[in-house]
C-alpha positions, 0 to 999 in steps of 0.5 A, a space after each residue: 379360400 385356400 388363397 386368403 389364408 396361410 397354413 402353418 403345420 406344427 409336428 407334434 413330438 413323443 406322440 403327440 399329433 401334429 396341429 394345424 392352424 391358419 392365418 390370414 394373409 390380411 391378417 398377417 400383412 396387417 401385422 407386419 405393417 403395423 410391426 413395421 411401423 412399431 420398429 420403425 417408429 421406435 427407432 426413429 424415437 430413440 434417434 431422436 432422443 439420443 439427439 436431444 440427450 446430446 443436445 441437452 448434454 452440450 447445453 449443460 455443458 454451455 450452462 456450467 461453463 457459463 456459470 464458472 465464468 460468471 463465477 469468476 466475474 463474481 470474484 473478480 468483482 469481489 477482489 476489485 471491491 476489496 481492492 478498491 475499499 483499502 485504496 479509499 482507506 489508504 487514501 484516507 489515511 494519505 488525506 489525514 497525514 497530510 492534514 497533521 503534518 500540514 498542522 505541524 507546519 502550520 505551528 511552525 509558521 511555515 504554510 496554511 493548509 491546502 485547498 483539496 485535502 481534508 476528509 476523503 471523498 465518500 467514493 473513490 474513483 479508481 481512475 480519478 488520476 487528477 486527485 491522485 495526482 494532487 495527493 502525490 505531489 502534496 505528500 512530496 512537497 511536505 516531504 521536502 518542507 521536513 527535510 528542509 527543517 530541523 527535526 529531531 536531535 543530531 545525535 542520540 544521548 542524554 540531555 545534560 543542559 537545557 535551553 535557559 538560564 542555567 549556572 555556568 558550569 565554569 564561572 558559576 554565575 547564573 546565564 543564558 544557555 542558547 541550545 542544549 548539551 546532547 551527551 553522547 560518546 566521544 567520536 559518535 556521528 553527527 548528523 545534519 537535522 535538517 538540509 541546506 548549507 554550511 556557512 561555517 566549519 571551524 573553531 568559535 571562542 567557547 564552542 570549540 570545533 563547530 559546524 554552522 548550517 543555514 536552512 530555509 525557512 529561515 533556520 540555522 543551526 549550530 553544533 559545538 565541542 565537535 572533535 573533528 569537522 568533516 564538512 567544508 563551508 559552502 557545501 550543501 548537506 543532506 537531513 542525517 548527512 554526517 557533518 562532524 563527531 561528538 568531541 570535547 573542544 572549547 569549554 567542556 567538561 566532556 564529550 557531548 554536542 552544542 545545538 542550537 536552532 535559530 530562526 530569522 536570527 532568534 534563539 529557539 529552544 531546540 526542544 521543540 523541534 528535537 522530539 515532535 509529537 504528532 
């Protein structure tokens, strides 16, 4: 008996009388085993959920990571729609300009309106480099037609004689004014209104010092009472490149600029080319 079990003696204190009791030994094995087992068991849980903590701390990371990149996408996204919507309006307002000025050209007998231009496409495609393209060299070609027809006036001033029939301001009979009298002040700049080339640069009976200049599209125009000529006749000009200075020469009463537009040889009223309206 005495070797199933274990003794344990616990020695009282301050007169107590010590104690005994006694323990099975399968009793005891039982419990540590099974102890045993706890702690281990125990250990092995929190192994693994330190792993799986782990884990799941890195898949969080994985996740958010994930997430600022689709974020990013999202705003990539955003601005490329964004982009893409005011490259349709622009291209829109590309189509409309060139539609007006294709308009106004028309009323000059210059062109009809090209095929492909008219109302923009529903949806844009960025890489449509074909249409593009068409636009671009569109817009080009119109702005090489209005450098190549006189617009706008060769100085800035006031209008002191119209296109018609007026009083001569010197023999006071009622006759023809081929262009209009700009004044403006005496050594002002004049400028080409349009490109092509000088045909005359010299003195004319009642014009004075003037510049004549052939353009396309069957246009020429005239400046007179120049004060002084800064062009050669055969020389190729640029629209806004200074051809004289605004003087008094020939028959005038002061210092202003003669203009007169013809086309195919027929007066026009530079008035209608002087101040366009869209």
């Amino acid at each position: 008996m005495k070797d199933r079990y274990i003794n344990f003696l616990i020695v009282g204190y301050g007169g107590k009388k010590a104690r005994t009791f006694k323990v099975s030994k399968r009793l005891l094995k039982v419990v540590l085993v099974g102890s045993t087992v706890a702690l281990f068991g125990l250990l092995t849980f929190s192994v693994l959920a330190f792993q799986e903590n782990l884990r799941l701390r890195s898949e969080v990371a994985r996740l958010k990571e994930e997430k600022d990149d689709l974020l990013a996408l999202l705003a990539e996204e955003r601005k490329r729609n964004e982009y893409l919507e005011r490259f349709r309006y622009k291209v829109e307002e590309l189509e409309g300009k060139l539609v007006t000025i294709e308009k106004f050209l028309r009323k000059k007998g210059i062109r009809r309106i090209p095929s492909g231009v008219g109302g923009a496409r529903a949806k844009v495609d960025l890489f449509d480099i074909e249409y593009i393209s068409f636009l671009q060299k569109e817009a080009d070609r119109f702005y090489k037609y209005l450098t190549r027809i006189p617009i706008g006036p060769p100085v800035w001033g006031r209008i002191t004689s119209h296109y018609g029939y007026r009083v001569d301001p010197f023999t006071g009979t009622y006759e023809f004014h081929q262009g209009v009298d700009i004044k403006a002040r005496w050594g002002t700049p004049v400028r080409a209104t349009a490109e092509g080339k000088v045909i005359f640069a010299g003195r004319k009976p009642g014009y004075g010092k003037v510049v004549i200049i052939r353009h396309a599209f069957g246009f020429t125009t005239l400046y007179g009472h120049l004060s002084k000529i800064k062009v050669r006749a055969g020389r190729w000009v640029k629209s806004g490149d200074i051809i004289g200075y605004v003087g008094s020469s020939g028959r005038s009463t002061g210092p202003h600029v003669h203009y007169e537009i013809w086309r195919y040889s027929r007066k026009v009223n530079p008035l209608k080319y002087m101040y366009v309206r869209w």
